[in-house]
C-alpha positions as CSV (number, residue, x, y, z in Angstrom):
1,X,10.8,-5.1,-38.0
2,X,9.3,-5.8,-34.7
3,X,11.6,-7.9,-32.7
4,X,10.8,-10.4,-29.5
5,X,11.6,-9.0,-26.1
6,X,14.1,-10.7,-24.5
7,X,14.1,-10.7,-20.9
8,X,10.9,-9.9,-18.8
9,X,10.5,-8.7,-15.0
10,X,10.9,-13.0,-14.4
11,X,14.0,-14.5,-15.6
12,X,12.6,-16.7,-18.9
13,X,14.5,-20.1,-17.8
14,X,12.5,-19.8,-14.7
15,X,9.9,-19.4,-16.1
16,X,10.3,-21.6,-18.7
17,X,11.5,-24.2,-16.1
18,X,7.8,-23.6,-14.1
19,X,5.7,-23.6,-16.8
20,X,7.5,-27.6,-17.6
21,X,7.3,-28.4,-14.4
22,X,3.9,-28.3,-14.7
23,X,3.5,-31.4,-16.5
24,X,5.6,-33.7,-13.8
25,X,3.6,-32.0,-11.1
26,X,0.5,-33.1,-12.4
27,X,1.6,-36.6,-12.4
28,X,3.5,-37.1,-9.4
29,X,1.8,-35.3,-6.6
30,X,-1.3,-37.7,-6.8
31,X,0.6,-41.2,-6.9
32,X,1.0,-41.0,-3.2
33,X,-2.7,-40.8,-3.2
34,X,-3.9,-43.9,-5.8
35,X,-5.0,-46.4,-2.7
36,X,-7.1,-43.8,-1.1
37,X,-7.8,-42.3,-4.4
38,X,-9.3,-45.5,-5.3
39,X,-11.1,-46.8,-2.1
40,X,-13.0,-43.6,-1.7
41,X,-14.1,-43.3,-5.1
42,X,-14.3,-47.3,-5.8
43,X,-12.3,-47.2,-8.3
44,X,-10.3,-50.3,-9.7
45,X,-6.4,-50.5,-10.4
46,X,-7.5,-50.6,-14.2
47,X,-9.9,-47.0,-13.7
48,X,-6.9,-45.7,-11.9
49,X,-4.2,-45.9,-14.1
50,X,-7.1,-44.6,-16.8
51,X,-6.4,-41.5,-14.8
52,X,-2.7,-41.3,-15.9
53,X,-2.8,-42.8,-19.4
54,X,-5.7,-40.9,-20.3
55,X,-4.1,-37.8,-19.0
56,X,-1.0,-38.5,-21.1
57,X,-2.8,-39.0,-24.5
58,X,-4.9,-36.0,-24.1
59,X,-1.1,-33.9,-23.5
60,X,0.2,-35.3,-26.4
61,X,-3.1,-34.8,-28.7
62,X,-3.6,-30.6,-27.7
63,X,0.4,-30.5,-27.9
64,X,-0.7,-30.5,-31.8
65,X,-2.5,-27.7,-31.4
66,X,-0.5,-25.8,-29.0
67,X,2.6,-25.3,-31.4
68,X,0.4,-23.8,-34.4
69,X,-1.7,-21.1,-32.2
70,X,1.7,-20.1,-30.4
71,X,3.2,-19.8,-33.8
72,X,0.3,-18.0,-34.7
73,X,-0.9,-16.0,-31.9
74,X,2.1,-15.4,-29.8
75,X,3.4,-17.5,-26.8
76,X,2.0,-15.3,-24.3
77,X,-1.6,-15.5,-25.0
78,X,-1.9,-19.1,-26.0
79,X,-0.1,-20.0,-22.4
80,X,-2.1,-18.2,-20.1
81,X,-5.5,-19.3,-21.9
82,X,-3.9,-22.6,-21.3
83,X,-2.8,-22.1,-17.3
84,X,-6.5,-21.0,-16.8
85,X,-8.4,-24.1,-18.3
86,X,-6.0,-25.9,-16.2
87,X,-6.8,-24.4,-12.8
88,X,-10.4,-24.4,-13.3
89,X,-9.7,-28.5,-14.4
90,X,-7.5,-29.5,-11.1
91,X,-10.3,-27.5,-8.8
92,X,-12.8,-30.0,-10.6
93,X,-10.6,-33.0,-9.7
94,X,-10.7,-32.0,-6.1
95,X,-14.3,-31.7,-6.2
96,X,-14.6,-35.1,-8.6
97,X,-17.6,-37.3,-6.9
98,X,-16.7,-40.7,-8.5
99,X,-13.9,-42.2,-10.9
100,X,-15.9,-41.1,-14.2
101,X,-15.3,-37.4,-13.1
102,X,-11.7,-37.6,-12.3
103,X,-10.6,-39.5,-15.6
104,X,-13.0,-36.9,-17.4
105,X,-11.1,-34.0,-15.5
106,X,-7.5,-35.5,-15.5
107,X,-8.3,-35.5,-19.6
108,X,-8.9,-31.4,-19.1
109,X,-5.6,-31.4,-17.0
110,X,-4.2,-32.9,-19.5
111,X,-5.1,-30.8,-22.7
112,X,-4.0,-27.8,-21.1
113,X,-0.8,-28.7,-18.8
114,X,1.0,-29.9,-22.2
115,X,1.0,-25.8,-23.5
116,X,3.7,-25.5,-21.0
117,X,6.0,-28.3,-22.4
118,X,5.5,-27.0,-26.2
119,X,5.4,-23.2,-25.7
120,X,8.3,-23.1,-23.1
121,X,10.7,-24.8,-25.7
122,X,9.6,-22.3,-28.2
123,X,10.2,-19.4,-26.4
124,X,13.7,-20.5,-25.7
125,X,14.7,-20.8,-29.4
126,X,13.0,-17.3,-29.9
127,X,15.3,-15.4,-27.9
128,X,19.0,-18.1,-27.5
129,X,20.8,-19.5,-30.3
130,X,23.5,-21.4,-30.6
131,X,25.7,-22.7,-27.7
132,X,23.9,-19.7,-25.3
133,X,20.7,-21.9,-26.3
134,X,22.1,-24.8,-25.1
135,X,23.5,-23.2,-21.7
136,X,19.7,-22.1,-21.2
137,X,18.0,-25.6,-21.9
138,X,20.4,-27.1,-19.6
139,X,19.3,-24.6,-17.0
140,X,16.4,-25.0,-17.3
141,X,16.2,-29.2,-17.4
142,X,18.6,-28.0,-14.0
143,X,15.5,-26.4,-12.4
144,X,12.6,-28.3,-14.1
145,X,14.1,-31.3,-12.9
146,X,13.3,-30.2,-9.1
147,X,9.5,-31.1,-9.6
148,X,9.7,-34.7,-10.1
149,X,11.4,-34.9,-6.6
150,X,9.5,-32.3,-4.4
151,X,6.1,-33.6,-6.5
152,X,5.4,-36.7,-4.3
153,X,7.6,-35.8,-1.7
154,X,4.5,-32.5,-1.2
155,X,2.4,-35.1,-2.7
156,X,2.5,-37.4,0.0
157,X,2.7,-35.2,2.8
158,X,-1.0,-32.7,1.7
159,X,-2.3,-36.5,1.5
160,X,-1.3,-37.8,5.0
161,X,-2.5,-34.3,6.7
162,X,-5.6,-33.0,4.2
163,X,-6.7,-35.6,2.2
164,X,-6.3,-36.6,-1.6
165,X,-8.7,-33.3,-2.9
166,X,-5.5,-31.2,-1.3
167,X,-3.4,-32.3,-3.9
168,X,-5.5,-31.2,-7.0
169,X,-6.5,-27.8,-5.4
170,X,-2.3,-27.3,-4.9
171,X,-2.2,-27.9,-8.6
172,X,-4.7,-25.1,-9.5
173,X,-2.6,-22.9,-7.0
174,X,0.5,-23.3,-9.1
175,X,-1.4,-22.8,-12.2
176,X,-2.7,-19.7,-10.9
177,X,0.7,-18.5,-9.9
178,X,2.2,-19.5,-12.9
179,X,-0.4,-17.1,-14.9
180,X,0.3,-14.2,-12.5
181,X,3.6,-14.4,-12.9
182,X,3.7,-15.0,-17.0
183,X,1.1,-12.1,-16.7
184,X,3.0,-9.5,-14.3
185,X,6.4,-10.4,-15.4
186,X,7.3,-12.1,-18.6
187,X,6.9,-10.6,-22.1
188,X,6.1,-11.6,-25.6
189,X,9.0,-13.9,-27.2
190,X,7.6,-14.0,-30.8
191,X,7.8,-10.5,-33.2
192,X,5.3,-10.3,-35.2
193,X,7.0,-10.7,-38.3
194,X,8.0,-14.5,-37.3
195,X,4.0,-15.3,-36.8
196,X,2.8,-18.0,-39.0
197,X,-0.7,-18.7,-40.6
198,X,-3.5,-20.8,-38.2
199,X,-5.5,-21.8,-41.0
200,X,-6.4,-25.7,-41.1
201,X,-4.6,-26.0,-44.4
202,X,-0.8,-24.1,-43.1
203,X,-1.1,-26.3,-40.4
204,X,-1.6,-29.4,-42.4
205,X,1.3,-28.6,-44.5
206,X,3.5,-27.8,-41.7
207,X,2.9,-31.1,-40.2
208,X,3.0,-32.7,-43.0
209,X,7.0,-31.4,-43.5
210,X,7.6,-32.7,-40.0
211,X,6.2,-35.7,-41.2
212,X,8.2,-36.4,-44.3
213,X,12.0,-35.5,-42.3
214,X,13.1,-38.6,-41.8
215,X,16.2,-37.0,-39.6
216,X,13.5,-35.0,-37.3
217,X,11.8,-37.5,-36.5
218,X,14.4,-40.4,-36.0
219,X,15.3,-37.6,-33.2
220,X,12.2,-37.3,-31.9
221,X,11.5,-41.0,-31.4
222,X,15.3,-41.5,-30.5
223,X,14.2,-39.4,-27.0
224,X,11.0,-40.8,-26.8
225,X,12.5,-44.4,-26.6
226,X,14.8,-43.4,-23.7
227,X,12.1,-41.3,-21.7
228,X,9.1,-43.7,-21.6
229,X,12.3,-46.0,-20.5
230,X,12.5,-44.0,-17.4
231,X,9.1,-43.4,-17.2
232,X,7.7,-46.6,-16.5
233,X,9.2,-46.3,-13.4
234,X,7.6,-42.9,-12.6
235,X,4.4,-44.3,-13.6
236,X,4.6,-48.2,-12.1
237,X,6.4,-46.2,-8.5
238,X,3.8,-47.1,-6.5
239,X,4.0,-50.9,-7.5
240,X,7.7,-50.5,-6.4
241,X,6.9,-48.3,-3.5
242,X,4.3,-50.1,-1.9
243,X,4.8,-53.3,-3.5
244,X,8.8,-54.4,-3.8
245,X,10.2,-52.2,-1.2
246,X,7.4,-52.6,1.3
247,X,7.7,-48.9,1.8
248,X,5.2,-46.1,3.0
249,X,3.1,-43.4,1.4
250,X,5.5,-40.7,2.8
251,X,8.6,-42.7,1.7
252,X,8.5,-41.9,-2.0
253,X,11.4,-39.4,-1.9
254,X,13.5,-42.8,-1.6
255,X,13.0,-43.3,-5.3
256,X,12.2,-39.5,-6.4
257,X,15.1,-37.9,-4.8
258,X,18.1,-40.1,-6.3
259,X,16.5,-39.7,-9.6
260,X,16.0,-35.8,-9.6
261,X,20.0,-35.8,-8.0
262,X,20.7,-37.4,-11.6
263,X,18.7,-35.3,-13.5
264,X,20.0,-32.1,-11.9
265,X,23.9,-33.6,-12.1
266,X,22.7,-34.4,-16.2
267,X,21.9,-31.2,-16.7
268,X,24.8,-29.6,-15.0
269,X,26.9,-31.6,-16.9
270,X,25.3,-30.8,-20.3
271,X,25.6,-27.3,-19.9
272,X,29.3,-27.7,-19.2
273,X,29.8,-29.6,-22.0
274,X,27.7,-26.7,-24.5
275,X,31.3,-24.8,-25.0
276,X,33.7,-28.2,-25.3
277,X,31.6,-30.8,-27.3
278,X,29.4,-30.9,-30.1
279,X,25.5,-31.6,-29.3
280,X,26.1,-35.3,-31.1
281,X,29.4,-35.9,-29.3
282,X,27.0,-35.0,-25.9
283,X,24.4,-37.2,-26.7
284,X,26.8,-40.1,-27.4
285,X,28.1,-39.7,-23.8
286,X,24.5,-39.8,-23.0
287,X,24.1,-43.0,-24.4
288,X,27.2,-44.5,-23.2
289,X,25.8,-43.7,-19.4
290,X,22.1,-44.8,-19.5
291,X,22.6,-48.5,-21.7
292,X,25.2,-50.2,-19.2
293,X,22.5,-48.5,-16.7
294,X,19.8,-50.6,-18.2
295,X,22.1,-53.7,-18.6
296,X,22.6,-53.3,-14.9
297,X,19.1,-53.2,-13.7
298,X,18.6,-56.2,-15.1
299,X,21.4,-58.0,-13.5
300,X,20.4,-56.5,-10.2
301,X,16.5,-57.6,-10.7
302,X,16.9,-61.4,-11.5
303,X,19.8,-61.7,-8.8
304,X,19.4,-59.6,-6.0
305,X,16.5,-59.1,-3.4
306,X,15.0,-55.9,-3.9
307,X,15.7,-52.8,-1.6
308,X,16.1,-48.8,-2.4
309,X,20.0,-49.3,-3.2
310,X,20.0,-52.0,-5.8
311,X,16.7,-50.9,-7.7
312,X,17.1,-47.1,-7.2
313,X,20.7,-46.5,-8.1
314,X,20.9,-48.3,-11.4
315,X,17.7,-45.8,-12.6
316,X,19.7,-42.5,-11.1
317,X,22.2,-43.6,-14.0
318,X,20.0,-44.1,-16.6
319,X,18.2,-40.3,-16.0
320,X,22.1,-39.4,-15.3
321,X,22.5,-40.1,-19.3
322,X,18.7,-39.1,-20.3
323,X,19.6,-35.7,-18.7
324,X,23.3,-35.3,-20.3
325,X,21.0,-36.1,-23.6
326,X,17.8,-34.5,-23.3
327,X,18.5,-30.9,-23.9
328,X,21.2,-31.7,-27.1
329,X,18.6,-34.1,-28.4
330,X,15.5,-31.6,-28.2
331,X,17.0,-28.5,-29.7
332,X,18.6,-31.0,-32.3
333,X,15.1,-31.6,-33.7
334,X,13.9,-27.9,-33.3
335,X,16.9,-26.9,-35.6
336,X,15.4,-28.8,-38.3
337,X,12.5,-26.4,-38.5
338,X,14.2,-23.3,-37.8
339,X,10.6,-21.2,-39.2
340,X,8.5,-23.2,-37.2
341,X,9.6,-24.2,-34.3
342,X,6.1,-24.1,-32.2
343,X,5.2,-26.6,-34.2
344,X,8.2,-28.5,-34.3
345,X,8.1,-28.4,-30.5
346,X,4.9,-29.7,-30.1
347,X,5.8,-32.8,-32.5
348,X,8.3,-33.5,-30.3
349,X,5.4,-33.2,-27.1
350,X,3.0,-35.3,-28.9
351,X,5.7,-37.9,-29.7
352,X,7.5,-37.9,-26.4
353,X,3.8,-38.2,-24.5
354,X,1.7,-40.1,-27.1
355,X,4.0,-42.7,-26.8
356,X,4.5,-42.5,-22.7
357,X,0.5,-42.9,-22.9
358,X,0.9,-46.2,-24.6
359,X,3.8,-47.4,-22.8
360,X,1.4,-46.8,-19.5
361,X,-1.8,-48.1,-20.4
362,X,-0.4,-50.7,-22.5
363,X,2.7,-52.2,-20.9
364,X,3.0,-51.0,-17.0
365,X,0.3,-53.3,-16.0
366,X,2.0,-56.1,-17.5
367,X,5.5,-55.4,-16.2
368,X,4.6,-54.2,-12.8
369,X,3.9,-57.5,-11.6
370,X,8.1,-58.5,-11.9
371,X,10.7,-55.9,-11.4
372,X,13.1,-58.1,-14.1
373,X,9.4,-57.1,-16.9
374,X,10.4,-53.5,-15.8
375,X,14.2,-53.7,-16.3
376,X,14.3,-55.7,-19.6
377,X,11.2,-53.2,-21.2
378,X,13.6,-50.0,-20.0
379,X,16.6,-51.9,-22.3
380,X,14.8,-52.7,-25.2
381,X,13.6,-49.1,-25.2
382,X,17.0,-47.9,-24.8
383,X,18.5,-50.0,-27.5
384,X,15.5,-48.6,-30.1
385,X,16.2,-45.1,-29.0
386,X,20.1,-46.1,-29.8
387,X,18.7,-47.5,-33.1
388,X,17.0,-44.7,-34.1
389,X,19.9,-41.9,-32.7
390,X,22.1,-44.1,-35.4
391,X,19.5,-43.3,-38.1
392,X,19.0,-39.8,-37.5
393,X,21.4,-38.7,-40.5
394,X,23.5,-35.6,-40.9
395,X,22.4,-32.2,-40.2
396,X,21.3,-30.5,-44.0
């Protein structure tokens, strides 16, 4: 029997942890960039938040496709087929003559930046099991976690010394490093004997069992809830950057860095926790942190004036639970499909991100007008994800 090979030249939680990474870097870097974005290519607010949500449905639509050719294929070839339709996407961004171009390009961005989320889960559960697997998630949420903070942070300065096209020809840099690196230094994670069937019909049935598990996918919704919680903050941050805090383009880190603090502290904690408490046991804690959170935030909006302290530290709580959470929760629902987990991965992506798509194109321009819209939306999507963790059932 042909067996996976463990360890390549690079360490796999790093690169694991780079090729995730990818994802937040494609949406963070550029928000610094949306007013300039806009005036140069005349874009309105509508067109430009087009760029995000369209960007997130297209991720969460190729994440379907993602987990069956990985299954399929391998991890390694699917991955670095995606990294390069990705760099040759982010140079077109940079090069993008009006708004038409860049939503058109930030949808090829976002059909290929999503093979990192899916396949990188995947390659974890190929070679860790057990508690060891839950050490490595919580790793690599520890170094994953870094991108949301540094994204804007490089964002915003590559904007205020070389213009908005810097940021996207960044991006294809990292893609391309990404690929050398995968390339030069990280093996196959999937033996042969474990490859599935691509044919239209395998795949059907495949989904269609991920469909019918009620437990799966009350855990795959359950996280969904809590992240597009937290992400309409990510995605409505310039409304609170520019807008509530009266704060600059370079000034981002005020919100990012707190937030990537608590992610990094979340994830630390979770992988203490892999050896003393159960996964369920952890993601109760979870919940226990990031609800009061919510129930905070919206004390602090309706009475307090807004400044960094009062809007940014209730938020760091809330990703302070979503962290201690996130990486029990995720391998959780990849347990469920121990034979398939490419494709149970990319459920998860398509869930997690389809749903983040609607939350931005459908609710962040109506709750960015009133920091108390944003606080009460990030508590009823708390409470659901709470409702549906309830619901999740028993392991089988």
């Amino acid at each position: 029997m042909q067996t996976a090979q463990r360890t390549g030249r690079v360490p796999l939680s790093l690169m694991v942890a780079g090729l995730a990474a990818l994802a937040p870097f494609t949406i963070d870097t550029y928000l610094p960039s949306f007013p300039d974005i806009a005036r140069e290519l005349a874009a309105s607010p509508a067109q430009m938040q087009l760029t995000l949500s369209l960007y997130l449905l297209a991720a969460a639509i190729s994440t379907l496709i993602y987990g069956p050719l990985s299954d399929g294929f391998g991890r390694r070839r699917v991955i670095m087929s995606a990294l390069c339709i990705y760099a040759l996407a982010s140079i077109g961004c940079a090069l993008a003559e009006n708004i038409n171009q860049l939503i058109l390009l930030r949808i090829g961005q976002g059909l290929s930046a999503s093979a990192g989320m899916v396949i990188g889960r995947a390659m974890i559960r190929d070679v860790y099991h057990g508690t060891e697997a839950r050490r490595v998630m919580a790793r690599v949420t520890l170094l994953f976690s870094i991108a949301p903070a540094v994204a804007p942070i490089l964002g915003g300065w590559m904007h205020d010394i070389f213009g908005w096209h810097s940021v996207f020809l960044f991006l294809a840099l990292f893609a391309v490093v990404l690929l050398l690196m995968i390339w030069r230094g990280t093996g196959e994670t999937l033996a042969m004997d474990k490859r599935h069937s691509v044919h239209p019909l395998a795949i059907a049935r495949a989904y269609g069992m991920a469909l019918r598990n009620r437990h799966y996918l009350a855990l795959v919704f359950s996280f969904a809830m809590m992240f597009s919680g937290f992400f309409i903050y990510v995605a409505g941050a310039p409304s609170v950057i520019y807008g509530f805090l009266g704060l600059g383009a370079n000034d981002f880190w005020v919100m990012f860095v707190p937030i990537v603090a608590a992610i990094m502290l979340g994830s630390q904690i979770a992988g203490w926790l892999a050896a003393r408490l159960t996964s369920e046991q952890t993601v109760w804690l979870g919940f226990a942190l990031l609800l009061p959170a919510s129930l905070l935030n919206i004390v602090q909006s309706l009475l307090l004036a807004p400044s960094p302290l009062y809007v940014i530290a209730p938020l760091a709580l809330y990703v302070l639970g979503m962290a201690v959470s996130m990486p029990n929760i995720n391998l959780m629902a990849l347990d469920r499909f121990p034979h398939n987990r490419g494709m149970a991965s990319a459920m998860q992506s398509f869930v997690q991100m389809g749903f983040t798509a609607l939350v931005v194109g459908a609710l962040v321009p109506l709750l960015t007008p009133a920091l108390p819209y944003m606080a009460l939306a990030m508590f009823g999507l708390s409470l659901t994800g709470l409702a549906l963790w309830l619901l999740r059932g028993r392991g089988e």
